[in-house]
C-alpha positions as CSV (number, residue, x, y, z in Angstrom):
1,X,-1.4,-18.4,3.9
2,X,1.6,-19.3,1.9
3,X,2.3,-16.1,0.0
4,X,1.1,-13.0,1.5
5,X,1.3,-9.4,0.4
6,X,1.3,-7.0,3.3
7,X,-0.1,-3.1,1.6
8,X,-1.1,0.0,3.1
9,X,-0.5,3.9,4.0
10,X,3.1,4.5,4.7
11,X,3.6,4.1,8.5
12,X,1.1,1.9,9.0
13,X,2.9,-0.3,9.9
14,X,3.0,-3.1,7.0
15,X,6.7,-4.1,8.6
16,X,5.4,-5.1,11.4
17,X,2.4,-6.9,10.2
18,X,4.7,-9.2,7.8
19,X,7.4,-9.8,10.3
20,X,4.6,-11.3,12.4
21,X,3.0,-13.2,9.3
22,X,6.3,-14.6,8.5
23,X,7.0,-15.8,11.6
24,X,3.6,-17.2,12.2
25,X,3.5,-19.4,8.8
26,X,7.2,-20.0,8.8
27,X,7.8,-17.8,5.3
28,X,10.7,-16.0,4.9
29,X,10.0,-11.9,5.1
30,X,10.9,-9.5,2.7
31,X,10.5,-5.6,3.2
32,X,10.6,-4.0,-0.4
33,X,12.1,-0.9,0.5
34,X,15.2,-2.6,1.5
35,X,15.4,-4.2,-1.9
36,X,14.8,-0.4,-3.4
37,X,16.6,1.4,-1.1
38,X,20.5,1.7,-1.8
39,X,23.2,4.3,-0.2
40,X,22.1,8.1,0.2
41,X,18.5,7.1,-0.2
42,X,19.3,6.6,-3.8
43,X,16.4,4.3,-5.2
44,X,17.7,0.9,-7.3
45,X,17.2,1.1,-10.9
46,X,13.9,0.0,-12.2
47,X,15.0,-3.5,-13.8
48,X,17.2,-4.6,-11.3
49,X,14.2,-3.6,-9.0
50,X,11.7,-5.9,-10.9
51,X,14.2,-8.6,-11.5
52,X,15.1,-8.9,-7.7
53,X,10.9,-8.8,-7.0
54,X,10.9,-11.4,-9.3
55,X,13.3,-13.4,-7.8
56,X,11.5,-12.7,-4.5
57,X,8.1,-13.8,-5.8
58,X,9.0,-17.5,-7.5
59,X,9.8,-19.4,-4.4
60,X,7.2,-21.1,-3.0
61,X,6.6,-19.4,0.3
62,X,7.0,-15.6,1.2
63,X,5.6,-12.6,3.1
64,X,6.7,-9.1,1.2
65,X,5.3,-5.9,2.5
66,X,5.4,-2.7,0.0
67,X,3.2,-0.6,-2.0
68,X,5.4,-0.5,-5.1
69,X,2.8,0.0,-8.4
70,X,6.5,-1.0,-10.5
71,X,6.6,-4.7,-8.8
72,X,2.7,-5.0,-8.1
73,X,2.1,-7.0,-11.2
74,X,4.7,-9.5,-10.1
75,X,3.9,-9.9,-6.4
76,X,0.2,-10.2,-6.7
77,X,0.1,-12.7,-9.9
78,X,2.3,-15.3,-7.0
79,X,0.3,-13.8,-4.0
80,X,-2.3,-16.1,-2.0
81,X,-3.5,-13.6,0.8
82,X,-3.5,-9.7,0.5
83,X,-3.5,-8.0,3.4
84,X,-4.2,-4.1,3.3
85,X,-3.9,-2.2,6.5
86,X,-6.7,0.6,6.4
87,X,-6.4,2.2,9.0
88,X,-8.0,6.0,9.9
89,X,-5.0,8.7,9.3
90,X,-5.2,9.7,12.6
91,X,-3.6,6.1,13.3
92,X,-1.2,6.6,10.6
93,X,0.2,10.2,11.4
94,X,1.0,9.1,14.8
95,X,3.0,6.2,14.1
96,X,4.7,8.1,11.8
97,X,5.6,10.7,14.3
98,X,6.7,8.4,16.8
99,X,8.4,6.3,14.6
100,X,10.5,9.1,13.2
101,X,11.4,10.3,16.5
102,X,12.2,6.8,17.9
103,X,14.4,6.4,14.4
104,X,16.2,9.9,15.2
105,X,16.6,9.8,19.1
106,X,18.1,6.1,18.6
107,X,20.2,6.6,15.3
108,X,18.4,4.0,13.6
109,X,20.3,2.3,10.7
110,X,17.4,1.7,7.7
111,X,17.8,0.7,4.5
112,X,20.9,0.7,2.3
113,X,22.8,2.3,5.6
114,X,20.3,5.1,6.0
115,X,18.9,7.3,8.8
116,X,16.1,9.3,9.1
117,X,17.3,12.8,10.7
118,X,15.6,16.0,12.4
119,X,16.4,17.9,8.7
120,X,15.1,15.3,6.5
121,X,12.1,14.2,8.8
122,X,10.7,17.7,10.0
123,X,12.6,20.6,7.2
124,X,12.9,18.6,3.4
125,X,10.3,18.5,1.0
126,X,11.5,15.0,1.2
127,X,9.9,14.1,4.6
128,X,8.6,10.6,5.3
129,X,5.9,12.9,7.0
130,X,4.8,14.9,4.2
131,X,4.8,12.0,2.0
132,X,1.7,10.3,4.8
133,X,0.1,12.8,4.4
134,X,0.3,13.6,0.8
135,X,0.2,10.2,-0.1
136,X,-2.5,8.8,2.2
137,X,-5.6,9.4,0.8
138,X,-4.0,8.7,-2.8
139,X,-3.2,4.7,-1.6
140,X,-6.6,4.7,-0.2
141,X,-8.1,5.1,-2.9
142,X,-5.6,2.8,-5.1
143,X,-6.1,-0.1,-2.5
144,X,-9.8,0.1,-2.6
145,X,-9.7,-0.7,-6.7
146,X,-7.5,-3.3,-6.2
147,X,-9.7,-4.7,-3.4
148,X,-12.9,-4.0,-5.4
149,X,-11.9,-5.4,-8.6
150,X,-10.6,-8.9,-6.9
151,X,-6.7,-8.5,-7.1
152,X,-6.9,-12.0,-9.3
153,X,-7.3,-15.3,-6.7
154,X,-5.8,-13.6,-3.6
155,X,-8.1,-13.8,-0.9
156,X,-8.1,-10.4,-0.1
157,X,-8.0,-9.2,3.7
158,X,-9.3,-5.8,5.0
159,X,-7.9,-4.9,8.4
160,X,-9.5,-1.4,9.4
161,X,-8.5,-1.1,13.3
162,X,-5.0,-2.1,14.7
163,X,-7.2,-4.6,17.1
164,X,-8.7,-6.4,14.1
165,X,-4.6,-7.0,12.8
166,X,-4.1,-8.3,16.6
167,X,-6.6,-10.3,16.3
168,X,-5.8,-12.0,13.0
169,X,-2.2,-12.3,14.1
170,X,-3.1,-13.8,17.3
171,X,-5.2,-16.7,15.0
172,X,-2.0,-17.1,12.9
173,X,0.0,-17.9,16.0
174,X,-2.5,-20.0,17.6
175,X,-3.0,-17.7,20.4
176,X,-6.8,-17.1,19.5
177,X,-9.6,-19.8,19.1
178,X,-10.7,-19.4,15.7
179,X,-13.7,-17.0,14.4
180,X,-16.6,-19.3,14.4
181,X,-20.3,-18.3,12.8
182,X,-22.6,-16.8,14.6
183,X,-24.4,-18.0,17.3
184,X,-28.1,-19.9,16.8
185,X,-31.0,-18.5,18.5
């Protein structure tokens, strides 16, 4: 792995995933959504937004997680792994939920000097929640395309349990003897 694009629902937990990936192949991490992200939750311009991806995507080693369609083009013609958490919704919705109230209860800082609050997370038509689950089955359905049509010469990586991305992490970090074929009778 030398460039690796972390994708997924919202929540479920793609952060995460790359922080561990990046630190496991030595490749500097970078979370789209702070690129995006600017003051007030006000989203960067689309150019600037494409130029910093860019920028991002011609060094030589990287790990970005982000479902951006705008920027998708430029990360996945560099990309050498895909990585696509599909996990059940049920997985999803809960981290969601607890990562929302962990962000409130603690103040969290996010992107662009941001917070998530009781208002915007439980009474806006802006919720991260609503947006899980109005935009779940949507990216399942994008992500299976792109997985099914070959996303160009990524190797392409389905993780469909939380215990299958341990696992793979653990084998990144030389935790974990590595998958062998099965056994002979």
């Amino acid at each position: 792995m030398k460039r690796v694009l972390v994708v997924g629902a919202s929540c479920s937990g793609k952060t995460t995933m790359a922080k561990r990936i990046s630190e496991a192949i030595a490749a500097p991490h970078v979370e789209l959504d702070q690129i995006y992200w600017g003051p007030e939750w006000t989203p960067c311009p689309e150019e600037r937004f494409r130029s910093m991806v860019r920028g991002v995507c011609s060094k030589e080693s990287w790990v970005v997680d982000g479902n951006y369609g705008r920027t998708r083009d430029l990360v996945l013609q560099r990309a050498t792994d895909v990585i696509w958490l599909n996990y059940p919704f049920a997985v999803v919705a809960g981290r969601a939920l607890r990562r929302s109230m962990r962000r409130i209860a603690r103040r969290e800082v996010l992107f662009g000097g941001c917070r998530e609050t009781f208002g915007t997370t439980f009474l806006s038509a802006d919720s991260i929640l609503l947006w899980v689950v109005r935009s779940y089955s949507r990216r399942r359905r994008e992500f299976r395309r792109l997985f099914d049509s070959g996303a160009g010469d990524s190797r392409l990586i389905e993780l469909r349990k939380p215990a299958e991305a341990e696992r793979l992490l653990r084998l990144l970090e030389g935790q974990a003897p590595p998958l062998t074929s099965c056994p002979s009778t």
